[in-house]
Backbone as JSON, one array per atom type, in Angstrom:
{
  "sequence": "XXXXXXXXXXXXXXXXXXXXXXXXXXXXXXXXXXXXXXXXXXXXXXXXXXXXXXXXXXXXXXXXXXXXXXXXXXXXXXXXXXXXXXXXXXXXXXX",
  "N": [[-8.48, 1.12, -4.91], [-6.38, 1.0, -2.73], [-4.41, 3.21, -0.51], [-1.77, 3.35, 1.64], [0.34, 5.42, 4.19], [3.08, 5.41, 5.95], [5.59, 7.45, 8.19], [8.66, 7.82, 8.62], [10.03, 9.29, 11.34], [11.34, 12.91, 10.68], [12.13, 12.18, 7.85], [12.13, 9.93, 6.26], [9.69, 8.46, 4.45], [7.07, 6.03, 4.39], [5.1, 3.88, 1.31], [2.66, 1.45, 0.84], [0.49, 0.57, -1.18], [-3.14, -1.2, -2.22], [-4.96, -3.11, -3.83], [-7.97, -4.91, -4.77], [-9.01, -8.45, -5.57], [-10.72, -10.34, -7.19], [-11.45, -14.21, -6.37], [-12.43, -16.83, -7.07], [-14.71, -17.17, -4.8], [-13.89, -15.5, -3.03], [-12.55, -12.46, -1.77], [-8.92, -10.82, -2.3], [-6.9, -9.3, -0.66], [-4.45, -7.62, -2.32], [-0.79, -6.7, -3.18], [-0.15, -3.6, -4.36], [1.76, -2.39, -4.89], [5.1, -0.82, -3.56], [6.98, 2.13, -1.89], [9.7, 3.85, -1.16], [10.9, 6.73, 0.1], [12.66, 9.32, 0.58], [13.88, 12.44, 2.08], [16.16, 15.59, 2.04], [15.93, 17.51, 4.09], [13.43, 18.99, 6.32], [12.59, 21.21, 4.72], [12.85, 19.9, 1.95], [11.19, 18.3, -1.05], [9.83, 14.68, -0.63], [11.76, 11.99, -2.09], [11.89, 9.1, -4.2], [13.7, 6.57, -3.23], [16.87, 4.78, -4.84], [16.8, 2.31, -4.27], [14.75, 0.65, -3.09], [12.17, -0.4, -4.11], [9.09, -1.36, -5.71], [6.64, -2.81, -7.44], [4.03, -4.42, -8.99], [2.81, -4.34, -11.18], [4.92, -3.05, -12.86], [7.29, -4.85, -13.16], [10.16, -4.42, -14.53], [11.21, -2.48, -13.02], [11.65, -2.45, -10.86], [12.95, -2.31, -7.76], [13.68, -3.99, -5.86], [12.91, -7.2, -4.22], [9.26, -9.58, -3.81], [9.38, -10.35, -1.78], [10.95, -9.2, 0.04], [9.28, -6.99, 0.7], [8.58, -4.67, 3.72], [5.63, -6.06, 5.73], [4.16, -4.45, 8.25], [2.35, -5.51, 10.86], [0.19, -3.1, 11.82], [-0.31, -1.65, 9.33], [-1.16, -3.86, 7.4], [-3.51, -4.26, 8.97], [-4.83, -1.89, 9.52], [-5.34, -1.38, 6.24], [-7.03, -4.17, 5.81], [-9.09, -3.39, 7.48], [-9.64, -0.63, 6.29], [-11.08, -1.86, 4.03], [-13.1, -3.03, 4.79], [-14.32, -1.22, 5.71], [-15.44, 0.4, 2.95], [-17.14, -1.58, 2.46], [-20.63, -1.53, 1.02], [-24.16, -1.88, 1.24], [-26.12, -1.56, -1.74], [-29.37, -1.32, -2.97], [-31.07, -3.11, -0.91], [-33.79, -3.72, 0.66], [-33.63, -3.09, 4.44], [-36.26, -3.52, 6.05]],
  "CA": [[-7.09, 1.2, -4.54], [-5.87, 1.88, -0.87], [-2.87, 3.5, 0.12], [-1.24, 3.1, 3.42], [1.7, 5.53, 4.34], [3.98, 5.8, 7.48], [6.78, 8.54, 8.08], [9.71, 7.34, 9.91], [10.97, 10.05, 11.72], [10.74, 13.61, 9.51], [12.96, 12.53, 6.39], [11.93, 8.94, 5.44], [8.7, 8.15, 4.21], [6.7, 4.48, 2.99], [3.63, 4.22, 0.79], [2.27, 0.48, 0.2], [-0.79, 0.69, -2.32], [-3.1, -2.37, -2.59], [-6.14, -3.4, -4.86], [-9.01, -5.76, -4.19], [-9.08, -9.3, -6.3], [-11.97, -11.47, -7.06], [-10.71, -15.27, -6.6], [-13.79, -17.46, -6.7], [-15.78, -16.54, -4.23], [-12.93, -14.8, -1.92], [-12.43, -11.21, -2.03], [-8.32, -10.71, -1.9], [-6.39, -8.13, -0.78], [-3.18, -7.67, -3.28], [-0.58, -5.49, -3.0], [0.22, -2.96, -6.06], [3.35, -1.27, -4.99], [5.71, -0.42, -2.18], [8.06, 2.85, -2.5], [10.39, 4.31, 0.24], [10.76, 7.91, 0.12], [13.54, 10.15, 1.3], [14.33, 13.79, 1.84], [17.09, 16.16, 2.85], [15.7, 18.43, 5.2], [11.62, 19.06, 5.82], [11.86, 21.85, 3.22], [12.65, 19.62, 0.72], [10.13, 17.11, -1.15], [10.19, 13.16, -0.6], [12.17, 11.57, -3.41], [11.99, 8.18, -4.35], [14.75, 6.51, -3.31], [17.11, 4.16, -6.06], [16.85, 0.94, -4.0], [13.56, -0.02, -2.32], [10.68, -0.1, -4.58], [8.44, -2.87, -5.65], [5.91, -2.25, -8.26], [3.17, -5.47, -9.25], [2.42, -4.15, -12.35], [6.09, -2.73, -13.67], [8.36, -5.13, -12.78], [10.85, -3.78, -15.03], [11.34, -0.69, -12.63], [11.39, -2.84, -9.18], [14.2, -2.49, -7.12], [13.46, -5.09, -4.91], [11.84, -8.7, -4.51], [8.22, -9.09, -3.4], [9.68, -11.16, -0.53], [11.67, -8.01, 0.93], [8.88, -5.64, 1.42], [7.94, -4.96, 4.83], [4.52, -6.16, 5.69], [3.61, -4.48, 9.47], [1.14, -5.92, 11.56], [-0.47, -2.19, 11.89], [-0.21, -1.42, 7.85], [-2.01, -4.44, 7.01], [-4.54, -4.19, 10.01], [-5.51, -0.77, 8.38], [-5.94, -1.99, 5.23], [-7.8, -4.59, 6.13], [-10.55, -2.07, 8.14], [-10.33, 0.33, 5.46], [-11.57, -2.72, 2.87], [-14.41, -3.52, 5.33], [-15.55, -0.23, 5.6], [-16.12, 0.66, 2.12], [-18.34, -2.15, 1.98], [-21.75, -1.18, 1.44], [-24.95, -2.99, 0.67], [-27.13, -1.2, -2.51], [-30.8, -1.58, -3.52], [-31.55, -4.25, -0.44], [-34.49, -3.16, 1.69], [-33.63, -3.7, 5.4], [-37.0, -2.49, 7.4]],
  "C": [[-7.02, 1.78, -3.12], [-4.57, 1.81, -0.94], [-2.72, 3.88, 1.42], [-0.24, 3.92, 3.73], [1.9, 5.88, 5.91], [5.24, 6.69, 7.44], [7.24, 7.46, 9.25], [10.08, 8.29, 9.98], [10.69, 11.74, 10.78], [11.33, 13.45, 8.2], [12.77, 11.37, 5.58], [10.39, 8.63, 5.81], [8.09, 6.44, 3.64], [5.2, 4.19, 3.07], [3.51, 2.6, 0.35], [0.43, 0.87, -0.42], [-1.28, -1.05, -2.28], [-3.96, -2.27, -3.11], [-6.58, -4.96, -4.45], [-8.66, -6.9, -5.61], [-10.14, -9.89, -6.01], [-11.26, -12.94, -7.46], [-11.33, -15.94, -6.42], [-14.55, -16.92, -6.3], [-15.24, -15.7, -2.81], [-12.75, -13.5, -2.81], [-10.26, -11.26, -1.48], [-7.85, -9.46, -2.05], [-4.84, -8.31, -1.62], [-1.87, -6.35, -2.7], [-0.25, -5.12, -4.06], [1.86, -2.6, -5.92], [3.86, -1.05, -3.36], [6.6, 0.62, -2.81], [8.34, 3.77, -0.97], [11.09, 5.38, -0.13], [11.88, 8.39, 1.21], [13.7, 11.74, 0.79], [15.26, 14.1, 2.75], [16.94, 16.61, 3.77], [14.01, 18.58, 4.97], [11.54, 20.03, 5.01], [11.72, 21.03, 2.22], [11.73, 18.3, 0.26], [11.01, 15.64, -0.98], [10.49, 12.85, -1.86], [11.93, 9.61, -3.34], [13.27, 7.43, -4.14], [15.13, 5.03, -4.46], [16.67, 2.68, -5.57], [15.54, 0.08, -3.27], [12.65, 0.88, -2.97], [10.11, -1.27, -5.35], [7.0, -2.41, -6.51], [5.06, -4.07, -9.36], [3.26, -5.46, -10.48], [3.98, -3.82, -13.32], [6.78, -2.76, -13.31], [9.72, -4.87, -13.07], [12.32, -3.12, -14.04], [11.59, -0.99, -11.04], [13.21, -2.95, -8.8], [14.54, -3.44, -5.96], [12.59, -6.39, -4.85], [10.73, -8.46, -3.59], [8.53, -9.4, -1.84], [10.48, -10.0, 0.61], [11.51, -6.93, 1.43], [8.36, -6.27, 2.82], [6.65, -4.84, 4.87], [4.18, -5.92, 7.22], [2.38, -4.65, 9.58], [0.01, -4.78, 11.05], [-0.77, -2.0, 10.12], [-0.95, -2.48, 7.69], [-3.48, -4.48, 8.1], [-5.5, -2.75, 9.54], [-6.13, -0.78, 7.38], [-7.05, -2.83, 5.08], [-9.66, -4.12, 6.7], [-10.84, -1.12, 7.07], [-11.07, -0.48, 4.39], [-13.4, -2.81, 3.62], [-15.02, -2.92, 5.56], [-15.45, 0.13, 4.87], [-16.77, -0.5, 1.65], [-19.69, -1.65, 1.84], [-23.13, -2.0, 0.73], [-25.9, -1.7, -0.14], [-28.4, -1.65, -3.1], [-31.04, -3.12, -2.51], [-32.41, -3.65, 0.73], [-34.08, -4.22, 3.27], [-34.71, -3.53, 6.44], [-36.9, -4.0, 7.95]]
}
């Protein structure tokens, strides 16, 4: 699982989560969840807010279509790098 978050500003927060798929012989990236986070003032914690959230697994509970999360350039460009470096190759001698 990788999670991605960005603060806008100090009172709104957003966390996309994604998970790896095996699809033949392609590795995809998915996403799990999107949730957009607000608070009153920086004492107080980030809340979930009622209308922007997006959830793969518990659609139920989604407050939004998959089509309406934002997907930035940078946020997936991250993701992407963080996938490619926890690759690692085990038990293959390279001398």
């Amino acid at each position: 699982m990788y999670e991605i978050t960005r603060d806008i500003g100090d009172y709104t927060r957003q966390i996309w989560t994604f998970h790896l798929s095996k699809e033949s012989n392609r590795l995809q990236i998915k996403l799990n969840s999107y949730r957009l986070l607000k608070r009153e003032s920086r004492r107080h914690k980030y809340k979930e807010t009622q209308s922007n959230s997006y959830d793969a697994v518990f659609r139920l509970g989604n407050t939004m279509l998959f089509e309406d999360v934002p997907f930035p350039e940078d946020v997936l460009a991250e993701v992407r790098e963080a996938v490619i470096n926890s690759v690692e190759f085990k038990n293959i001698n390279t001398k």
